[in-house]
N, C-alpha and C positions, 0 to 999 in steps of 0.2 A: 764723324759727326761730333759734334759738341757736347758738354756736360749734360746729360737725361735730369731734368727735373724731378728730384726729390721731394722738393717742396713748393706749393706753389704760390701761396701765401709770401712773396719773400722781401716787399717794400722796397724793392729797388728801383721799380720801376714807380714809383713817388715822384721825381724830380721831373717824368715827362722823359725821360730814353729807356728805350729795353736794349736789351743784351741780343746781339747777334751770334750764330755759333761760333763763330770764329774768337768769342769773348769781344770782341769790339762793341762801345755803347753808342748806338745813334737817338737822333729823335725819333718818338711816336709818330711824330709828321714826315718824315721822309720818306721819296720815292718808293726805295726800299721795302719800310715797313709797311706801306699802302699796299704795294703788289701783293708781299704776304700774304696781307691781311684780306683784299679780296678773294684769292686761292686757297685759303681756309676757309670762306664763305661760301665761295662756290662747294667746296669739299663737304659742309655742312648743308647745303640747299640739296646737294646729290643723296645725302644721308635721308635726310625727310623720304625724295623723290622713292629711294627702296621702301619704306611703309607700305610703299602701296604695290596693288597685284599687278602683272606685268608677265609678259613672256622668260623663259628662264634663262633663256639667251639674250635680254637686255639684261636681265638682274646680273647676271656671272659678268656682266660687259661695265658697268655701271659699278658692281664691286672691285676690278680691274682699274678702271678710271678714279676710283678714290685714292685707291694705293701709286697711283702715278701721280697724282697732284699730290699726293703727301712727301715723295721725291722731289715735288715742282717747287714746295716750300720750303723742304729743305735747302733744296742748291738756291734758293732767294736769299735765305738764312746765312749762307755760308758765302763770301762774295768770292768770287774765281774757282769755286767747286761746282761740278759734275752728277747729278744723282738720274735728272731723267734723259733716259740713253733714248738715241733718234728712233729704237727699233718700237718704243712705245708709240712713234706717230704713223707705224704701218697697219698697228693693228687698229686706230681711229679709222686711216685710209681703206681696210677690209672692212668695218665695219658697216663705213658709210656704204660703199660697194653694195656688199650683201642687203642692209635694211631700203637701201634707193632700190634697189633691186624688187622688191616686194609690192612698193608705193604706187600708185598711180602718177602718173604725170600731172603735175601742176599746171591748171589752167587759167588761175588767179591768185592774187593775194590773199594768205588766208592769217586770222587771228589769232593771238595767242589764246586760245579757250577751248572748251571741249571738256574731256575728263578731265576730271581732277590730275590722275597722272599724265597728261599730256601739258596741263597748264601749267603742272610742277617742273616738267622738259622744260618749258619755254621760260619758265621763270631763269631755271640753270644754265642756259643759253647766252638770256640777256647778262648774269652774272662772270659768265665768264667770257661773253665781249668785253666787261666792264675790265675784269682783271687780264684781259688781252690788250688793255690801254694803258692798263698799270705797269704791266711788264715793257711795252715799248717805249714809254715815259721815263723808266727807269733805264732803260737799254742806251738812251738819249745821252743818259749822263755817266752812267758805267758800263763798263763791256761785259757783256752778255751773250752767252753760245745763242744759238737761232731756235734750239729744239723749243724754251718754254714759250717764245711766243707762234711757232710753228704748232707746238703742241694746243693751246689754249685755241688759237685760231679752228684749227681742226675740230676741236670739242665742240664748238660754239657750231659748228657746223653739223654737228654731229646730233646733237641736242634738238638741234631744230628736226632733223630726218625721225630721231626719236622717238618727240610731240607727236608726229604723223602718224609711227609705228600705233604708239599710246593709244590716241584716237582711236583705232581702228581695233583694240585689242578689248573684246567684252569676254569675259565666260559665261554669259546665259546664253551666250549662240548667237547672239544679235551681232550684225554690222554697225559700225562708226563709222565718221567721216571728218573730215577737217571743219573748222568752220569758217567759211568763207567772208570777205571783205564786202559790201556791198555798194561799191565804187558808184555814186552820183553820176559820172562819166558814161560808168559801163552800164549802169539800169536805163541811163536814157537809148542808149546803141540798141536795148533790146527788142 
């Protein structure tokens, strides 16, 4: 990896480029630093989402998933470097497994809303479709392994099954539930 920031304060990036690890200076607006920068966001959107109570098997999953997108920004950081290995997208692929596992069957479209931690999922979802667009945008113009946008993809997938998890997870004993779309279309069918 590239020099650890000792200082952060450092005006270099005044002129409108940062520093990549590779010591390469691009713009603030490039593909590149865009991806980054939503994979930090989303990294940060996952930070809030732990605040709150949750099963301790999303939390240890969700502390997992930070430290793989901190890999994800790395190898963004670094161009033709390697940090998140493919075997990070089997444990998304277990996860989904196991928490679909649990869920009810979807019988309609449901909203991003509910608990608070369930609409914090969905927030983290939509953000990293966002940086799932960033990465392929960039993939466009530079070569790029498959894992970060395989990986983001999965998340984003992952996030949503979460939401559901979230919903459904009270500690006063009470049941949750998704909250459902209430489709024009489908209220008149009823």
């Amino acid at each position: 990896m590239g020099n650890r920031l000792s200082q952060i304060a450092t005006r270099t990036g005044d002129d409108g480029t940062t520093g990549l690890g590779d010591n390469t200076r691009v713009s603030k607006n490039s593909l590149r630093v865009h991806a980054m920068g939503d994979v930090d966001e989303l990294n940060s959107h996952i930070g809030v989402l732990l605040c709150e109570d949750m099963p301790e098997t999303v939390r240890s999953l969700l502390v997992e998933v930070q430290h793989q997108l901190f890999n994800l920004g790395g190898e963004l950081s670094i161009p033709g470097y390697e940090l998140l290995k493919a075997e990070a997208l089997l444990v998304l692929d277990q996860a989904l497994e196991d928490h679909n596992a649990t869920l009810p069957r979807l019988q309609e479209f449901i909203l991003p809303a509910g608990t608070r931690a369930a609409s914090l999922a969905h927030v983290c979802r939509t953000v990293a479709r966002r940086a799932e667009r960033a990465v392929v945008a960039l993939g466009a113009q530079d070569a790029l392994k498959d894992t970060p946008r395989q990986y983001l993809n999965r998340l984003s997938d992952l996030m949503f099954v979460l939401a559901r998890v979230l919903n459904r997870h009270r500690t006063d004993g009470s049941t949750g539930d998704d909250v459902y779309w209430k489709s024009e279309r489908l209220m008149a069918q009823s």
